[in-house]
C-alpha positions in Angstrom: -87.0 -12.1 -3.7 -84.5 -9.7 -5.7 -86.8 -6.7 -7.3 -85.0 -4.9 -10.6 -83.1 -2.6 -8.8 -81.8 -5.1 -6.1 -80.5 -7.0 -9.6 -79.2 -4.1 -11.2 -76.8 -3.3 -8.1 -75.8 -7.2 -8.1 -75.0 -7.3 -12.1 -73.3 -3.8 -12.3 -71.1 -5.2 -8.7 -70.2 -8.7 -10.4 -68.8 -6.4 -13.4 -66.9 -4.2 -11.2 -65.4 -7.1 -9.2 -64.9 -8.7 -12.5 -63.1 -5.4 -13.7 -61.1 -5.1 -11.0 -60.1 -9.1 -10.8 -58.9 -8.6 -14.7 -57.3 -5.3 -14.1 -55.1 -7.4 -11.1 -54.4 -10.2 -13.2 -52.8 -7.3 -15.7 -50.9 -5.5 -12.8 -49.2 -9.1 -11.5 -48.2 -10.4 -15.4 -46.6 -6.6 -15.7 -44.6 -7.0 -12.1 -44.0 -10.2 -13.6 -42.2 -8.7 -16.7 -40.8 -5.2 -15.1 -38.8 -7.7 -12.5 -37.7 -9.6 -15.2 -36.2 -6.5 -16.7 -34.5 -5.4 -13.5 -32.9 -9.0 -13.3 -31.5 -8.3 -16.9 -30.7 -4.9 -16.3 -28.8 -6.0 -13.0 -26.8 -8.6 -14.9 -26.2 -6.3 -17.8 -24.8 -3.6 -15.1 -22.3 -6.5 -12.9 -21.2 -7.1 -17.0 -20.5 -3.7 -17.1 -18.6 -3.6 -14.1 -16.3 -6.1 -14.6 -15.2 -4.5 -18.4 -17.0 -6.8 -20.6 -19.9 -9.0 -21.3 -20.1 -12.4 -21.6 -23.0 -13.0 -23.0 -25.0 -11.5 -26.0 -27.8 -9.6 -24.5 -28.4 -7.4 -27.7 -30.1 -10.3 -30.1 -31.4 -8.0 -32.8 -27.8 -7.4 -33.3 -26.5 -8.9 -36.3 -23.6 -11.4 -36.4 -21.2 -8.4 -37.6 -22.1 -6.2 -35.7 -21.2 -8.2 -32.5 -17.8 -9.4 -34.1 -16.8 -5.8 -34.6 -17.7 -5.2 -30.9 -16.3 -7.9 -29.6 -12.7 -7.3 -31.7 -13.1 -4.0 -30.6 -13.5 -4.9 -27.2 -10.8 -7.4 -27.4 -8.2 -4.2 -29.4 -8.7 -2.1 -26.3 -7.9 -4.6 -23.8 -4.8 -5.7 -26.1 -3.7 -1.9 -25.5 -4.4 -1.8 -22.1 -2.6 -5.2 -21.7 0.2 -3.6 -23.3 -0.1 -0.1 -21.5 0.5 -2.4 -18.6 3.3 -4.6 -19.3 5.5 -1.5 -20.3 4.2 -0.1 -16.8 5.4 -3.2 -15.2 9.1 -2.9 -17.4 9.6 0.6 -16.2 8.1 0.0 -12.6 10.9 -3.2 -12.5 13.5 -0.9 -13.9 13.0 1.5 -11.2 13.1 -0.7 -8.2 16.4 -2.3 -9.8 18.2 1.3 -9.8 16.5 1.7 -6.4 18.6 -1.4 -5.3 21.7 -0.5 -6.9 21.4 2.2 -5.2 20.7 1.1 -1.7 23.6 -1.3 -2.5 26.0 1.7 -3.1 24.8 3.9 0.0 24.9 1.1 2.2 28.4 0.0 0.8 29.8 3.4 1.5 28.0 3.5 4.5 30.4 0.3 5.8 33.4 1.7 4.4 32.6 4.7 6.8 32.1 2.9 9.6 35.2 0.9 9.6 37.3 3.5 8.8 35.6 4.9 11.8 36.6 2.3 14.0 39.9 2.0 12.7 40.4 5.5 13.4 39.4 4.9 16.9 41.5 1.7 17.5 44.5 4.1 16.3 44.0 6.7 18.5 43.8 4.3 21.6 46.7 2.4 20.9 48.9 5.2 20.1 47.5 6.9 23.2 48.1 3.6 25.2 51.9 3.0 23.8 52.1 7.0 24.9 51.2 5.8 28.5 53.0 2.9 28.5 56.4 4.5 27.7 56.4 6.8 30.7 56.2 4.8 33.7 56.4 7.1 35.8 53.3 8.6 36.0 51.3 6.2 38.1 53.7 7.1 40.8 53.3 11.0 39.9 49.9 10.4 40.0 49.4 9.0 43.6 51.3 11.5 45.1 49.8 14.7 43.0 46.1 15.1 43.5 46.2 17.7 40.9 47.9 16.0 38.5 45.4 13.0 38.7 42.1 15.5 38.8 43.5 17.1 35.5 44.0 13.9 33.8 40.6 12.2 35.1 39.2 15.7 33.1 41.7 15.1 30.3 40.6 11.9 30.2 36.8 12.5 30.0 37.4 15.6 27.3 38.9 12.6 24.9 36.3 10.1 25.9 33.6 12.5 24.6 35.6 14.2 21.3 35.7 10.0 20.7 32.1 9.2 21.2 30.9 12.4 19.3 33.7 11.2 16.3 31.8 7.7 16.6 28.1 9.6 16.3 27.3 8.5 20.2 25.5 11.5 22.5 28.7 11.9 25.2 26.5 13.5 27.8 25.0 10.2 27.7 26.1 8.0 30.5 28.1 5.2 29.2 29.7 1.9 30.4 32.9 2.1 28.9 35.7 2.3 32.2 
C-alpha cells in the first residue's frame, strides 16, 4: 500500500511533528518561568516603591549580610525620622510666631478702630452741643435760603471728610440722614 518513499515522507513527518511538539512543550515551561520572574520582579519593584522590603528575596545572601542591610535600612529611616520631627518642631514654631503675630496686628487693628469711632463720636457731639447752644439758627435758617444751601453743603463737606476719616468711599451713596 505505502512504497519506501511514501514511508520515508511519513517517518521523516512524524519526527518533524515530534520536533516541533517537544520544541512547544520547551517554549510553554519557559513562559512558564519568564512570568514567574516578572511576578517577582513586579513585587520586588512595589517593595521598592514603598522604601523597603519586606521580605528576603536575595536567599544566597548570608544571615550578615541581610542584618547589615536591614540595620542599615532601619539607620536611614531613623535619620529621616529625625530629619522630620525637627522639620515638624521648626514648622510648629513658625505657625506659633505666625499667631502671635496675627494676635498683635489684629490687636492693634481694634485699638485703631475704636479710637476711630471714638474720634467720630467726639466730633458729632461737640458739633451737636455747638448747634444746640445757638437756637437761633433754625429760625435763620427758614427765612435765609442761602444760609440753609451753605450749610446743607457745609454739611455734606463734613459728612464726607468723616466717612473718608472712617475708610468709607464718600461718593458712595449712603443711608445715614
Amino acid at each position: 500500500m505505502f512504497n519506501d518513499a511514501d514511508s520515508d515522507f511519513l517517518v521523516r513527518a512524524w519526527q518533524i511533528l515530534s520536533e516541533i511538539g517537544d520544541q512547544l512543550a520547551r517554549n510553554e515551561q519557559t513562559t512558564r518561568e519568564l512570568l514567574s520572574r516578572a511576578d517577582n520582579l513586579k513585587a520586588e519593584a512595589k517593595d521598592v516603591q514603598t522604601g523597603f522590603s519586606l521580605r528576603r528575596y536575595n536567599v544566597d545572601l548570608s544571615k550578615e549580610t541581610m542584618e547589615s542591610e536591614l540595620e542599615r535600612t532601619n539607620a536611614h529611616i531613623l535619620i529621616e525620622n529625625q530629619a522630620l520631627l525637627q522639620e515638624n518642631k521648626q514648622l510648629s514654631q513658625l505657625l506659633k510666631e505666625h499667631e502671635e503675630t496675627m494676635h498683635t496686628v489684629m490687636e492693634k487693628f481694634r485699638c485703631h478702630s475704636l479710637a476711630a469711632q471714638q474720634h467720630e463720636l467726639t466730633l458729632t457731639r461737640y458739633y451737636d452741643a455747638l448747634l444746640a447752644q445757638q437756637p437761633q439758627y433754625p429760625t435763620d435758617i427758614a427765612s435765609n435760603p442761602v444760609l440753609a444751601h451753605s450749610l446743607h453743603r457745609l454739611s455734606q463737606g463734613l459728612r464726607a471728610v468723616l466717612l473718608s476719616m472712617s475708610g468709607e468711599d464718600p461718593s458712595a451713596p449712603s443711608n445715614r440722614p
